[in-house]
C-alpha positions in Angstrom: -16.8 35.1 -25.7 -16.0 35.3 -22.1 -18.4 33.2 -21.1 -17.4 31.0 -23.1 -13.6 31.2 -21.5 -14.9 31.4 -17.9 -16.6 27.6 -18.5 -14.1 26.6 -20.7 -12.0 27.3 -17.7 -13.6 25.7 -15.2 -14.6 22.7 -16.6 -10.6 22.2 -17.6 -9.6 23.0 -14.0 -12.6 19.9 -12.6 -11.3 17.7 -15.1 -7.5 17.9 -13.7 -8.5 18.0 -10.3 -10.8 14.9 -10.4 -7.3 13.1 -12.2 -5.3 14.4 -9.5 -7.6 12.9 -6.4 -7.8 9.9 -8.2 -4.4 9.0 -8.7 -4.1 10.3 -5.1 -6.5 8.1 -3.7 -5.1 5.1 -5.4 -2.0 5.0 -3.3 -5.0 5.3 -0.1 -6.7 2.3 -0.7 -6.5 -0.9 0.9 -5.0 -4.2 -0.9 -7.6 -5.7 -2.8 -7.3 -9.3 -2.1 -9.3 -11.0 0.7 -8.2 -11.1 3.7 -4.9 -9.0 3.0 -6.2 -5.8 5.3 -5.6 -8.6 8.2 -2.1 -9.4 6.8 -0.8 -5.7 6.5 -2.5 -5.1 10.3 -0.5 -8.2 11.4 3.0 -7.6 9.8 2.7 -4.3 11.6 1.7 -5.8 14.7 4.7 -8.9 14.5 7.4 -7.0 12.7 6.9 -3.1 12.7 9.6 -2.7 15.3 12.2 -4.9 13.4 14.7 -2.8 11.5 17.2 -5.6 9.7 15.3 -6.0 6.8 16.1 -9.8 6.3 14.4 -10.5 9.7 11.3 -8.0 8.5 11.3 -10.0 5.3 11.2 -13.7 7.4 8.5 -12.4 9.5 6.3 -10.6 7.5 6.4 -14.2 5.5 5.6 -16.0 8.5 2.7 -13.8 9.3 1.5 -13.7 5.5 1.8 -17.9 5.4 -0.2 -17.9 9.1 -3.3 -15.4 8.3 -3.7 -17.0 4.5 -3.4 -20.4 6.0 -0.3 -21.5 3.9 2.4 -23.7 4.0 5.9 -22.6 4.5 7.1 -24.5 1.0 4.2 -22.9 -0.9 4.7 -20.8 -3.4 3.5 -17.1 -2.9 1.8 -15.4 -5.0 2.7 -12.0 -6.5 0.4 -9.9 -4.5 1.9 -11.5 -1.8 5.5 -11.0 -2.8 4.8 -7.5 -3.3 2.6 -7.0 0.1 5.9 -8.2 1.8 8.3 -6.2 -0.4 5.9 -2.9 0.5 6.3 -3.9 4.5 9.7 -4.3 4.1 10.7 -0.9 2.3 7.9 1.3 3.9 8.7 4.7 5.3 9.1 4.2 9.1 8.8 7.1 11.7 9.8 7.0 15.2 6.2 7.6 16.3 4.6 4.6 14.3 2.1 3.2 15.4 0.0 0.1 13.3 -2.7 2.8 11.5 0.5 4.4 10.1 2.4 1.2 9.5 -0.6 -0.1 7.9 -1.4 3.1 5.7 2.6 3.5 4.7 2.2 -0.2 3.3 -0.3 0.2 1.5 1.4 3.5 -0.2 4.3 1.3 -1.0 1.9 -1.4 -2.1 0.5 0.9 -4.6 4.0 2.5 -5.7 5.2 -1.0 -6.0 2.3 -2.4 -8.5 1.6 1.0 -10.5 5.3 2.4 -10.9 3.9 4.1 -14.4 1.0 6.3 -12.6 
């Protein structure tokens, strides 16, 4: 019977620390449209020392438009709404630099698409 509690045990304990690394590696990963890794890197590099968030917005769209090879008039797409609304409300430090501007966007990213998880 212990035996039987001791596995019971364990195998309860793998299966909610598997969930846990999972839902925290979601908020890790890149964006998974093409060429977006190139956008995020580029909005950090254009924008990441703006702090009015209207001028972040206008030049994270600019950047977006320019590495997607897009018109200003088109209309962007949802991912790309949300890639610019997770540059503009990222956490920012003082010691940012475009790995950690990059890797906070994508955290927003995810926050921003998978508010239920």
């Amino acid at each position: 019977m212990k035996i039987k509690n001791i596995v019971l045990a364990g195998i309860i304990s793998l299966v909610f620390s598997v969930h846990a690394s999972d839902k925290q590696n979601i908020k890790r990963d890149p964006i998974p449209y093409l060429g977006y890794d190139a956008v995020t890197s580029n909005m950090c590099i254009d924008a990441g020392g703006l702090t009015d968030p209207v001028e972040m917005r206008k030049k994270a769209t600019e950047t977006l438009l320019m590495i997607l090879h897009k018109q200003p008039g088109d209309k962007l797409s949802k991912q790309s709404e949300d890639t610019i609304e997770a540059f503009v409300t990222r956490t920012r430090s003082s010691s940012d630099d475009i790995s950690k501007c990059q890797f906070s966007v994508y955290e927003r990213y995810w926050e921003i698409v998978q508010p239920n998880k």
